[in-house]
Structures are given as C-alpha cells and as structure tokens.
mmCIF file of the C-alpha atoms, coordinates in Angstrom:
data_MODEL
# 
_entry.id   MODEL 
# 
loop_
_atom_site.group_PDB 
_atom_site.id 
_atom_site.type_symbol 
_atom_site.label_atom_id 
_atom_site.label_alt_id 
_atom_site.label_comp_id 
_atom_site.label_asym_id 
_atom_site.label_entity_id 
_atom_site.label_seq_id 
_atom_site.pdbx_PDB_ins_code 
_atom_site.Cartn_x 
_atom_site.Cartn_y 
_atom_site.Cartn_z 
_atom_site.occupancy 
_atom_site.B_iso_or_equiv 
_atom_site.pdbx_formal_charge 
_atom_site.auth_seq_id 
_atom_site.auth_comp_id 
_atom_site.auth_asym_id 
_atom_site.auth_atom_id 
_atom_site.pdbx_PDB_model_num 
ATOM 1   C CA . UNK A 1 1   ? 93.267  108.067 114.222 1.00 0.00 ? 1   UNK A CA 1 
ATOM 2   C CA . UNK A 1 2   ? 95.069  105.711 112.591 1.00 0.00 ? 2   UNK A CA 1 
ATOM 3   C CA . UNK A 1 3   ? 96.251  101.552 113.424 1.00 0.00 ? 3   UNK A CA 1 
ATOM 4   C CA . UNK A 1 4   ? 99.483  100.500 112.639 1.00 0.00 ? 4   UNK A CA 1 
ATOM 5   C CA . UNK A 1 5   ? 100.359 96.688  111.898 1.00 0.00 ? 5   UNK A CA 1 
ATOM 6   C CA . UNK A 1 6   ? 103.533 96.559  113.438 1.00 0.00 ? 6   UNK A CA 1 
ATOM 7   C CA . UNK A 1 7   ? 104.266 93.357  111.343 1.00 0.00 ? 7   UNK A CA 1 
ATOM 8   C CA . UNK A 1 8   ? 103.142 94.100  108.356 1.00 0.00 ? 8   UNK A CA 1 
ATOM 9   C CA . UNK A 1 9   ? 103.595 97.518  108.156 1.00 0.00 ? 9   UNK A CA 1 
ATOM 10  C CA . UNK A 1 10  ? 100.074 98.479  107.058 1.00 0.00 ? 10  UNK A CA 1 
ATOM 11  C CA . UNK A 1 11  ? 98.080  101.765 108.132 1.00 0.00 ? 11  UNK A CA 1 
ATOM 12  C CA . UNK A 1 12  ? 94.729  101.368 108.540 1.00 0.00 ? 12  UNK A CA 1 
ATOM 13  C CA . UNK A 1 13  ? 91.774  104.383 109.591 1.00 0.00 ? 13  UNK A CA 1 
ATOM 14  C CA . UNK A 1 14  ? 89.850  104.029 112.776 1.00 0.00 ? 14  UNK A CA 1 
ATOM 15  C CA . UNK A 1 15  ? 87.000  106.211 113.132 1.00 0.00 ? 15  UNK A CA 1 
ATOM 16  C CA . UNK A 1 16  ? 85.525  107.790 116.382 1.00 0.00 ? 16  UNK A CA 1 
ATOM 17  C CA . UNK A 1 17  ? 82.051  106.232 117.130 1.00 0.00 ? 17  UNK A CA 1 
ATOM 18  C CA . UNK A 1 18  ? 79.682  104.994 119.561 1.00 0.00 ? 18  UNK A CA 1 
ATOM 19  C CA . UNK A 1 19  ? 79.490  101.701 121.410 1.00 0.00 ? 19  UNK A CA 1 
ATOM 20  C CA . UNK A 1 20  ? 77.483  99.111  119.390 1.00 0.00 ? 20  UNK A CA 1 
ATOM 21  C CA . UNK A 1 21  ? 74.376  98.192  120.651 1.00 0.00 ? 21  UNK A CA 1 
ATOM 22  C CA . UNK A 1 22  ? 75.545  94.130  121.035 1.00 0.00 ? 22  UNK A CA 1 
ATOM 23  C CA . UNK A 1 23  ? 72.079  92.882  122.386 1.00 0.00 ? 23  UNK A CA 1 
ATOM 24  C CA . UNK A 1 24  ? 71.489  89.352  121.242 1.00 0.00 ? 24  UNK A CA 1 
ATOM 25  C CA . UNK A 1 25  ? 67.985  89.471  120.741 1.00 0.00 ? 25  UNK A CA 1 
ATOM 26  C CA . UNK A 1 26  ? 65.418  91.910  118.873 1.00 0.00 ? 26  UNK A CA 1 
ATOM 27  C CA . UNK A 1 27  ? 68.098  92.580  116.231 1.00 0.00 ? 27  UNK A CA 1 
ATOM 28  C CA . UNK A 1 28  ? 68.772  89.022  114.495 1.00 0.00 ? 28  UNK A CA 1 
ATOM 29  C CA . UNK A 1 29  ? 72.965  89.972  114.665 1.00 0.00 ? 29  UNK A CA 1 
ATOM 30  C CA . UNK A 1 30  ? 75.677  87.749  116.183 1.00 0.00 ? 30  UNK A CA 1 
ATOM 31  C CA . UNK A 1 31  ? 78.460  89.140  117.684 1.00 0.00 ? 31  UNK A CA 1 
ATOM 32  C CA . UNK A 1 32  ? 82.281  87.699  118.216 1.00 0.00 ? 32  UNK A CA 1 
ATOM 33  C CA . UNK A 1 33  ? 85.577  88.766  118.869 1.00 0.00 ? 33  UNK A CA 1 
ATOM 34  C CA . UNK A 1 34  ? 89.489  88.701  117.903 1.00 0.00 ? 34  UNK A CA 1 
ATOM 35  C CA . UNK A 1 35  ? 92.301  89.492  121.028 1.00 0.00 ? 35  UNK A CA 1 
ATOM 36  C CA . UNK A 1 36  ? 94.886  91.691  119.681 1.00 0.00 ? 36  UNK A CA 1 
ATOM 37  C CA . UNK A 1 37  ? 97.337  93.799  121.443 1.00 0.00 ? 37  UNK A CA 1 
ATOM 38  C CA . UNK A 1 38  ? 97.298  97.356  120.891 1.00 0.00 ? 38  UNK A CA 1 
ATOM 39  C CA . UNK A 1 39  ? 99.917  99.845  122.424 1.00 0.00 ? 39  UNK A CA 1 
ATOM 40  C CA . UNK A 1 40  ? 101.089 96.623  124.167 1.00 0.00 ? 40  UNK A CA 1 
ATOM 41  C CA . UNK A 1 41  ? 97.401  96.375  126.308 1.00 0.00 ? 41  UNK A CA 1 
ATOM 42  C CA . UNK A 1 42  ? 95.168  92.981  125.254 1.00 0.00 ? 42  UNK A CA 1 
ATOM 43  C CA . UNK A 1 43  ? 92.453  94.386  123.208 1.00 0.00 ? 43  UNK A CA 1 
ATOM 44  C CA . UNK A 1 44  ? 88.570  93.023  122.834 1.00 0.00 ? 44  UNK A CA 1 
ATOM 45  C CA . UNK A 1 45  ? 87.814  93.689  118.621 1.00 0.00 ? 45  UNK A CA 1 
ATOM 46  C CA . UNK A 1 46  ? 84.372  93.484  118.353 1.00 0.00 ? 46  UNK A CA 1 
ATOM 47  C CA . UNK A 1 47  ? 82.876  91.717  115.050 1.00 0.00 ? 47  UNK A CA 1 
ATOM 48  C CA . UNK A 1 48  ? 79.147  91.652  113.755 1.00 0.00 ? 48  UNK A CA 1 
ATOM 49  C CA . UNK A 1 49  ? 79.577  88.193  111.877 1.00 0.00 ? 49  UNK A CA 1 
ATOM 50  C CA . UNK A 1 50  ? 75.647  89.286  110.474 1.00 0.00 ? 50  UNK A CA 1 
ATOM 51  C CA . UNK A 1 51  ? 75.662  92.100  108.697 1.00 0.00 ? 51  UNK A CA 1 
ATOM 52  C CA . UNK A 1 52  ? 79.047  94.004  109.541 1.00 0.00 ? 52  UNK A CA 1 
ATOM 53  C CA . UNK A 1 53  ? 82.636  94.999  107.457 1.00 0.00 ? 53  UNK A CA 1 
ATOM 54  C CA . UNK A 1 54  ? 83.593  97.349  110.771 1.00 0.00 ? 54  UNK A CA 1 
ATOM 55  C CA . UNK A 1 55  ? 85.635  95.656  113.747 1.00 0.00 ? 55  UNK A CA 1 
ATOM 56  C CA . UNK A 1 56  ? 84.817  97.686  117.280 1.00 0.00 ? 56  UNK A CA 1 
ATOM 57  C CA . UNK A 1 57  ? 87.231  98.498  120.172 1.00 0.00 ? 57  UNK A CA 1 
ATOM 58  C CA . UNK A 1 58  ? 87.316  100.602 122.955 1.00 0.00 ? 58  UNK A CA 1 
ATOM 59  C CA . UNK A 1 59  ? 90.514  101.992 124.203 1.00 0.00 ? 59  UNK A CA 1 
ATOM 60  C CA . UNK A 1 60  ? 90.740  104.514 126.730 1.00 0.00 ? 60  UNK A CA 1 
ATOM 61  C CA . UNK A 1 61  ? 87.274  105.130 127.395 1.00 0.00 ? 61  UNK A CA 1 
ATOM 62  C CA . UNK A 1 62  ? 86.458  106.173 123.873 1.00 0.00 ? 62  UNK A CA 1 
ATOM 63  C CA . UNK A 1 63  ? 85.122  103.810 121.058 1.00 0.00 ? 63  UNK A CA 1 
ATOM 64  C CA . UNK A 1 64  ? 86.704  103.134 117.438 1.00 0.00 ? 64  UNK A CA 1 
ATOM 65  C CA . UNK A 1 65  ? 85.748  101.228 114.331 1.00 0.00 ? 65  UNK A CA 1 
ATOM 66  C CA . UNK A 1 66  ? 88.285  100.211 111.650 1.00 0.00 ? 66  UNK A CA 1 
ATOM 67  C CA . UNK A 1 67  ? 87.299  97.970  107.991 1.00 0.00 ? 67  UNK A CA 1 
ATOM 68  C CA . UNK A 1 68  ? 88.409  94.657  108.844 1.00 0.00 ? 68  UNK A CA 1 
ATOM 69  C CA . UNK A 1 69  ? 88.698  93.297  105.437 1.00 0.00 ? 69  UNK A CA 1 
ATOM 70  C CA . UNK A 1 70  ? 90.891  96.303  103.115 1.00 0.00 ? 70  UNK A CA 1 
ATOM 71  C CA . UNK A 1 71  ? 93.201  97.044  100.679 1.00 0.00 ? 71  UNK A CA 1 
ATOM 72  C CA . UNK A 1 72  ? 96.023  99.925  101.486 1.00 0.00 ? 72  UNK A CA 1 
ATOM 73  C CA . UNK A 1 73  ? 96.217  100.372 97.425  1.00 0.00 ? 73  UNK A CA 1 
ATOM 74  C CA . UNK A 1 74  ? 93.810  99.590  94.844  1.00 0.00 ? 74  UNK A CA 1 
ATOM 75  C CA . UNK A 1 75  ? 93.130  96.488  93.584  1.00 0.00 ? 75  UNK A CA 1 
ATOM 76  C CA . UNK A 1 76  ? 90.327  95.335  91.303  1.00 0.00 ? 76  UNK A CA 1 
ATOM 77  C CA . UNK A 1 77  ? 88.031  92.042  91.465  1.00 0.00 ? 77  UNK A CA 1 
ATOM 78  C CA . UNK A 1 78  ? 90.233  89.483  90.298  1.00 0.00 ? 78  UNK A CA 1 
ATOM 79  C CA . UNK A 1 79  ? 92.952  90.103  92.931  1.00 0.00 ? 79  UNK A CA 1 
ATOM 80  C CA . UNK A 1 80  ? 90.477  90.086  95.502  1.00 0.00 ? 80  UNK A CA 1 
ATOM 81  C CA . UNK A 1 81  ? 89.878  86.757  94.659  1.00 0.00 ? 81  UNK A CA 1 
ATOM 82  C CA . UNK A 1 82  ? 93.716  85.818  94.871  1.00 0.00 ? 82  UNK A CA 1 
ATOM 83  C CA . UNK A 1 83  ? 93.239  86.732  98.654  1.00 0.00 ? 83  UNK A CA 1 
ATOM 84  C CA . UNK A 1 84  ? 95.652  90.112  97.730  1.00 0.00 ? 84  UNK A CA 1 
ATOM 85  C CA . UNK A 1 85  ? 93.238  92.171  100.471 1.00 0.00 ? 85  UNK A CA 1 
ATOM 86  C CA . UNK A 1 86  ? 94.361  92.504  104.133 1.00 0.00 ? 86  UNK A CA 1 
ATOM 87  C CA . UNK A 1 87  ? 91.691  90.617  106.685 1.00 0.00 ? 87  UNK A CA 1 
ATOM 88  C CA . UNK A 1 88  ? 92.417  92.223  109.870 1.00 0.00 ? 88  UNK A CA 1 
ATOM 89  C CA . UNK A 1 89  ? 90.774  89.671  111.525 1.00 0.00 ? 89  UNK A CA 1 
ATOM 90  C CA . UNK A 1 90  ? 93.871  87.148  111.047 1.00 0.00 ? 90  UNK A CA 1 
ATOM 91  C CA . UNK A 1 91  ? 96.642  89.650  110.483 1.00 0.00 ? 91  UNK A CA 1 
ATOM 92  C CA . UNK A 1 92  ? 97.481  92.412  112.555 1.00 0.00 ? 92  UNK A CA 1 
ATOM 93  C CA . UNK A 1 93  ? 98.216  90.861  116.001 1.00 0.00 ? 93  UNK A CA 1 
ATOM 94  C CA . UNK A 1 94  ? 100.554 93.324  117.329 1.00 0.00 ? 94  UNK A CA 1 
ATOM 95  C CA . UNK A 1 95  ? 98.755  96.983  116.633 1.00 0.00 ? 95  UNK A CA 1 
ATOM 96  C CA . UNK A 1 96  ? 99.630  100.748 117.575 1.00 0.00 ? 96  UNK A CA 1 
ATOM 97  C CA . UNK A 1 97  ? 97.152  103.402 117.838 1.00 0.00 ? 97  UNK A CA 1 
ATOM 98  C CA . UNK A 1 98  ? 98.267  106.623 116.590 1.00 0.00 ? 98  UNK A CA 1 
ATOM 99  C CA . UNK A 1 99  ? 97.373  109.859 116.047 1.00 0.00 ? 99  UNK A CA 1 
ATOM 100 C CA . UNK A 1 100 ? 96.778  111.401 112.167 1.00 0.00 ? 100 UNK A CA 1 
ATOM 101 C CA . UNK A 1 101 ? 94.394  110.826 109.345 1.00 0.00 ? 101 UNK A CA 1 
ATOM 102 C CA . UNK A 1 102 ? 95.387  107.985 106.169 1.00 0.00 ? 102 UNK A CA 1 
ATOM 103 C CA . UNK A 1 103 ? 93.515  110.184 103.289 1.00 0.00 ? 103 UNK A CA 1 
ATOM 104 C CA . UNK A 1 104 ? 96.017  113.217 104.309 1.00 0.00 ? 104 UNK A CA 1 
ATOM 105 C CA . UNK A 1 105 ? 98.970  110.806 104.555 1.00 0.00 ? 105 UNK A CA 1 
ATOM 106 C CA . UNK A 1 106 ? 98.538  108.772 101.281 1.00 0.00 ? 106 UNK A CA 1 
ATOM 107 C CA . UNK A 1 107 ? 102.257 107.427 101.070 1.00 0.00 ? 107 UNK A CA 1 
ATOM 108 C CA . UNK A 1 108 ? 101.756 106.131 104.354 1.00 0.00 ? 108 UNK A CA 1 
ATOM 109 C CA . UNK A 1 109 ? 99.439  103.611 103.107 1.00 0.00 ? 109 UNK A CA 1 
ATOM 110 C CA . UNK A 1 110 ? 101.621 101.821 100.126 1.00 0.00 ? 110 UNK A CA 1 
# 
C-alpha cells in the first residue's frame, strides 16, 4: 500500500502490521498522535516519541505503519541538515490510501 500527499505530491510506503502494544507502563515508551485525513475520514497517526521512526494507523480494521521522517530521492547528510527530508508529522494533512508498492513504481516517488 501506498500514501499519497495530496499537497505535496509525495508517495510514501505503508506496510501491513500489527497493532502496537501502547501500554504506558512496563515498557518506558510514550506515545502521541497527529489527526490527518485520509480518504477524506479523520485519522488517529500513532507516534512512539521514545524510540520510534514508524507512524501507526488503523483504517478499515487493518493496521499500517509508514516512516514519518523520509526522503522520496536520495539525499546525503548535509541536506538532511538543510531540513530537505519530508516529516510526515507536519506535512501531509490531506492523505489517500492506495493500492500498489513504491519500490515497483520508482518514478512515482520523484
């Protein structure tokens, strides 16, 4: 599956997984989360401030987990540090969930 930032025109890979386990105690993580709309529904995106780069969501019954901070093309340390990378976090308000995989779509992603 794939997200697409409707206003910026990114792609971006959501994997199939399993809910997090979001206890509070016993595991030393803190956990947040972003609204965003996806397909046009409000959408809970789940963050592990502790130890995580993955933001979880559940939407229709079934759980994803995309990279929240990413680059679409490569980019080496220095631009990194220019804020050049994509923070999901911020950006992507209005998403789409879609159907297909990035690494067999590459031109999708520039």
């Amino acid at each position: 599956m794939m997200l697409y930032d409707l206003h910026n025109k990114l792609y971006y890979q959501a994997i199939n997984t399993s809910k997090p386990k979001m206890a509070m105690s016993q595991q030393g993580r803190s956990w947040g989360y972003v609204i965003k709309r996806l397909n046009g529904e409000q959408t809970k995106f789940w963050i592990d401030f502790t130890r995580g780069r993955f933001m979880y969501f559940e939407y229709q019954g079934k759980w994803y987990r995309v990279q929240y901070l990413q680059s679409n093309y490569k980019k080496n340390a220095h631009d990194v540090c220019q804020g050049l990378m994509i923070d999901l976090i911020i950006d992507g308000k209005e998403l789409k969930l879609i159907k297909g995989n990035i690494k067999k779509m590459p031109l999708l992603a520039m």
